[in-house]
C-alpha positions as CSV (number, residue, x, y, z in Angstrom):
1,X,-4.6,-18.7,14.4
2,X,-4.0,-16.3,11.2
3,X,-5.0,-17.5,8.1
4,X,-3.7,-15.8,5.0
5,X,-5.4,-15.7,1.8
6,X,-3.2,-16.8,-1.5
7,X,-2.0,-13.5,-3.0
8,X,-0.8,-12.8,0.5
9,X,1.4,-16.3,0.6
10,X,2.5,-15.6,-2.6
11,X,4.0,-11.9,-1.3
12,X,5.2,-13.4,1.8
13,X,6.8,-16.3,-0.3
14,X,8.2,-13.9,-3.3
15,X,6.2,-16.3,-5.7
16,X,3.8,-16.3,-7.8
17,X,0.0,-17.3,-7.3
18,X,0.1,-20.1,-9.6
19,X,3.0,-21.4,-7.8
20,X,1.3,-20.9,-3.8
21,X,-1.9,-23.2,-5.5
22,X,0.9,-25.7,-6.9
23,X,2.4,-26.2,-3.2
24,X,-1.1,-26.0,-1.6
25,X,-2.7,-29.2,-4.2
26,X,0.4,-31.5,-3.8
27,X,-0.2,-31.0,0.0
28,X,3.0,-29.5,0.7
29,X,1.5,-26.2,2.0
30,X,-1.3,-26.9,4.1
31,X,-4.6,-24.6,3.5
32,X,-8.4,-25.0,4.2
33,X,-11.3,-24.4,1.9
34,X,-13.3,-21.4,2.7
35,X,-16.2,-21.3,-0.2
36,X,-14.5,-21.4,-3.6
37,X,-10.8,-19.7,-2.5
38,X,-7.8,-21.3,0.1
39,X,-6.4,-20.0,3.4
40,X,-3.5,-20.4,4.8
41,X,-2.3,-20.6,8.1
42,X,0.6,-18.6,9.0
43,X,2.2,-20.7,11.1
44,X,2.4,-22.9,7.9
45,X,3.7,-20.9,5.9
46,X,6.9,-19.9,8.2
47,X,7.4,-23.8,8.9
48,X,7.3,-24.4,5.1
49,X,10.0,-21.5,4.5
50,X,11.8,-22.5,6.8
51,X,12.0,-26.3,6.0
52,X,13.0,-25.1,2.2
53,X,15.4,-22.8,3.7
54,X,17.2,-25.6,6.2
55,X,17.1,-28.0,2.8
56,X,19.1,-25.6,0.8
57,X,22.0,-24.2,3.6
Protein backbone atom coordinates (compact mmCIF):
# COMPACT_ATOMS: atom_id res chain seq x y z
CA UNK A 1 0.00 0.00 0.00
CA UNK A 2 1.18 3.73 -1.02
CA UNK A 3 0.63 6.25 1.32
CA UNK A 4 0.91 9.91 0.19
CA UNK A 5 1.85 12.66 2.28
CA UNK A 6 -0.62 15.98 2.24
CA UNK A 7 1.03 18.37 -0.24
CA UNK A 8 1.01 15.40 -2.57
CA UNK A 9 -3.09 14.79 -2.05
CA UNK A 10 -3.47 18.28 -2.47
CA UNK A 11 -1.60 18.12 -6.15
CA UNK A 12 -3.24 15.00 -7.07
CA UNK A 13 -6.67 16.61 -5.90
CA UNK A 14 -5.91 20.31 -7.54
CA UNK A 15 -6.61 21.64 -3.94
CA UNK A 16 -5.26 23.32 -1.53
CA UNK A 17 -3.52 21.96 1.81
CA UNK A 18 -5.94 23.46 3.98
CA UNK A 19 -8.63 21.91 2.10
CA UNK A 20 -6.88 17.94 2.01
CA UNK A 21 -6.64 18.49 6.19
CA UNK A 22 -10.47 19.74 6.11
CA UNK A 23 -11.54 16.37 4.25
CA UNK A 24 -9.03 14.21 6.26
CA UNK A 25 -10.61 15.75 10.05
CA UNK A 26 -14.34 15.32 9.09
CA UNK A 27 -13.29 11.76 8.11
CA UNK A 28 -14.19 11.93 4.68
CA UNK A 29 -10.62 11.17 3.42
CA UNK A 30 -9.18 8.52 5.42
CA UNK A 31 -5.33 9.13 6.58
CA UNK A 32 -3.17 7.71 9.48
CA UNK A 33 -1.02 9.58 11.92
CA UNK A 34 2.71 9.12 11.38
CA UNK A 35 4.41 11.50 14.25
CA UNK A 36 2.96 15.05 14.01
CA UNK A 37 1.94 14.95 9.96
CA UNK A 38 -1.01 12.62 7.95
CA UNK A 39 -0.69 9.98 5.13
CA UNK A 40 -2.72 9.00 2.90
CA UNK A 41 -3.48 6.01 1.20
CA UNK A 42 -3.75 6.09 -2.47
CA UNK A 43 -6.18 3.92 -2.94
CA UNK A 44 -8.24 6.48 -0.86
CA UNK A 45 -7.71 9.07 -2.48
CA UNK A 46 -8.83 7.63 -6.18
CA UNK A 47 -12.04 6.09 -4.31
CA UNK A 48 -12.73 9.60 -2.82
CA UNK A 49 -12.30 11.30 -6.50
CA UNK A 50 -14.11 9.16 -7.81
CA UNK A 51 -17.13 9.13 -5.48
CA UNK A 52 -17.12 13.16 -5.85
CA UNK A 53 -16.85 12.66 -9.53
CA UNK A 54 -19.91 9.98 -9.78
CA UNK A 55 -21.99 12.68 -7.36
CA UNK A 56 -21.61 15.46 -9.74
CA UNK A 57 -22.18 13.55 -13.52
Amino acid sequence: MKFLTVAEVAAVMRVSRMTVYRLVHSGELPAHRFGRSFRVPERAVHDYLRSAYNDVG
